[in-house]
N, C-alpha and C positions, 0 to 999 in steps of 0.2 A: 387327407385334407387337414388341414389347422387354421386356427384363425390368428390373424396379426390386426391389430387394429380393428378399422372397420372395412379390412377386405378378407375373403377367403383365399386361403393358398394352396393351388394344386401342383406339387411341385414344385418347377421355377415360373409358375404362370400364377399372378395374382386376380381376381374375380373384385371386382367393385359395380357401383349401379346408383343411378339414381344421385348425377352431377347435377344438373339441373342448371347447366350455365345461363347467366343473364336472370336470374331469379331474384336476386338484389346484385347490380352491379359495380358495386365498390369492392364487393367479396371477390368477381371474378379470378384479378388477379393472384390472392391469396389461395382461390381454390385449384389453381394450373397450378402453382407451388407444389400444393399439397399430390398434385396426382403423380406430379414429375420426379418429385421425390421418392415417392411409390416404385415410379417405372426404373428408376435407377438400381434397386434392390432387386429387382427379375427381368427374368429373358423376355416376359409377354404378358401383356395388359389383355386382359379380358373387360369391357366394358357391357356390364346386363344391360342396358338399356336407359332412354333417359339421360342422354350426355345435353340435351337443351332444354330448357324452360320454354313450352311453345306461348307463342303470341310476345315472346321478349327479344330484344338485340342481345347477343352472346357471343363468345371469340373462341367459336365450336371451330373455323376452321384455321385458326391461329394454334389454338390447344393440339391439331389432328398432326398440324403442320410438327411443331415441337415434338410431341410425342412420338414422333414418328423416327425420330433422329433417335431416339434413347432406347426403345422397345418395339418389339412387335406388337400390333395395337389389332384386337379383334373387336369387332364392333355388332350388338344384337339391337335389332330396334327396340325401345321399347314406345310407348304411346305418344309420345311427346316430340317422335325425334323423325317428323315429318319431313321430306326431304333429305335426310341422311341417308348414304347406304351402307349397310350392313345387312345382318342375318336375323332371320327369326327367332333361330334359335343353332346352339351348335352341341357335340357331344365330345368332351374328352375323356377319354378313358371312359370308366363306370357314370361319370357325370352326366346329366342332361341339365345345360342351360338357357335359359330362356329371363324374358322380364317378368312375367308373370300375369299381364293384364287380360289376358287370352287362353284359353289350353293351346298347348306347342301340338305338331304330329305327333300321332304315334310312337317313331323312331325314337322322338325325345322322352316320352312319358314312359319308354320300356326301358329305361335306363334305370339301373340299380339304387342311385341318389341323386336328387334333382337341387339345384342351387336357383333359385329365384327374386326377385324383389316386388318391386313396386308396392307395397304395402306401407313403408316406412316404419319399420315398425320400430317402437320405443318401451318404457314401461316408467309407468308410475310412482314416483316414490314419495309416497306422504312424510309429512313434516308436523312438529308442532304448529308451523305458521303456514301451513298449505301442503306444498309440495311440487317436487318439479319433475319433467321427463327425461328421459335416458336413452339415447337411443340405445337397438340392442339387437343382436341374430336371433335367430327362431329357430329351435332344433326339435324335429318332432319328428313323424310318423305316417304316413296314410298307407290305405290301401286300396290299389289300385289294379281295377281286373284279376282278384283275390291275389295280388303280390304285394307285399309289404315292399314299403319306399322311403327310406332316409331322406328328409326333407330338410334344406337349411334355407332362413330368407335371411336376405343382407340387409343390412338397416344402408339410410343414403349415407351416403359418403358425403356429399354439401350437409355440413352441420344447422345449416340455416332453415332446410327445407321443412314445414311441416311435419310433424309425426303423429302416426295414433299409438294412443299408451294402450297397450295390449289389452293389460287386466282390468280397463276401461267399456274397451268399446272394441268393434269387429272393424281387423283393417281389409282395405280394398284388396280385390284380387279373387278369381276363381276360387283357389285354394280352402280360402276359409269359408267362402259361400258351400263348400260340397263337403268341408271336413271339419271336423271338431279337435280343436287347437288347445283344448283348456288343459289339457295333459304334460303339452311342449314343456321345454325347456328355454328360458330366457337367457342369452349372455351379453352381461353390456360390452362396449366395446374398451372397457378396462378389464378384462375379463374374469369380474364377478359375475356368478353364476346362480339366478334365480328361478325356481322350478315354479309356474303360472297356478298348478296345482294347491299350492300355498300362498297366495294371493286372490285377493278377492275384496273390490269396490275398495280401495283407499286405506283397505287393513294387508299388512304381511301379518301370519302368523305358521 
């Protein structure tokens, strides 16, 4: 796996999450651009979850429609994406994916490295005059049923979406409710590389 931007690539199959179409929609159209663009550089769109903003109008079935002409487009629910059908969760290769707002089965959680979102996760970077967020992946660790688990979260892909700044505050998701994240690995999606171990409350050091 590598990361391009803010998706993960497995193969010729790219992992994104957390579209959140109709969330502000002037953006929509800029952010179909952006996915389409995506899908044109691999054989298959893996979407984690979260391709609509619920309770908003969104051009979820305009977007499925397009996408569909360019790549194979695999679809996981995540919480938002009521109505939609897709999977809970699916496994390629060593991979288990899922959105992250739930534990997946079994069959997923016995997978050697798990790729998840819904956290949005960001990081903090202070400033003389404050400081701004970043979005950014999580690469860490847990242990599960005494097996050690490569763990990566995808930060969203909609730039606009909300984020928790990591070295802040606890983001949503099972994940961090059961495991201790302060270890991970931060990488923004320029692919600077901050270890959370060395951060702490508005200081890098």
């Amino acid at each position: 796996m590598r990361l391009f931007r803010d998706a993960a690539i497995i193969g010729k199959k790219a992992v994104i999450a957390d579209l959140h179409f109709g969330l502000i929609s002037f953006y929509d159209r800029e952010l179909l651009e952006k996915v389409l663009r995506l899908a044109e550089r691999f054989q298959t769109l893996i979407i984690a979850g979260d391709i609509k903003h619920i309770g908003k109008k969104s051009p979820v079935d305009d977007f499925l429609a397009k996408i569909s002409e360019i790549a194979e487009t695999i679809i996981i629910h995540g919480n938002h994406d009521i109505g939609i059908k897709g999977h809970k969760a699916i496994k390629v290769g060593k991979y288990g994916i899922f959105h992250g707002h739930s534990v997946p089965e079994d069959t997923i959680m016995n997978s050697e490295k798990l790729i998840l979102a819904h956290a949005h996760p960001s990081v903090f970077i202070p400033s003389e005059v404050g400081g701004h967020k970043e979005r950014a992946f999580l690469l860490g660790e847990i242990d599960w049923d005494n097996t050690k688990k490569k763990v990566v979260v995808l930060p969203a892909f909609n730039e606009l979406c909300s984020s928790t700044a990591v070295n802040l505050e606890k983001p949503a998701g099972f994940i961090f409710r059961k495991f201790d994240y302060s270890n991970w690995d931060a990488i923004l999606v320029d692919g600077t590389v901050l270890s959370l171990r060395a951060i702490s409350k508005n200081k890098i050091f």
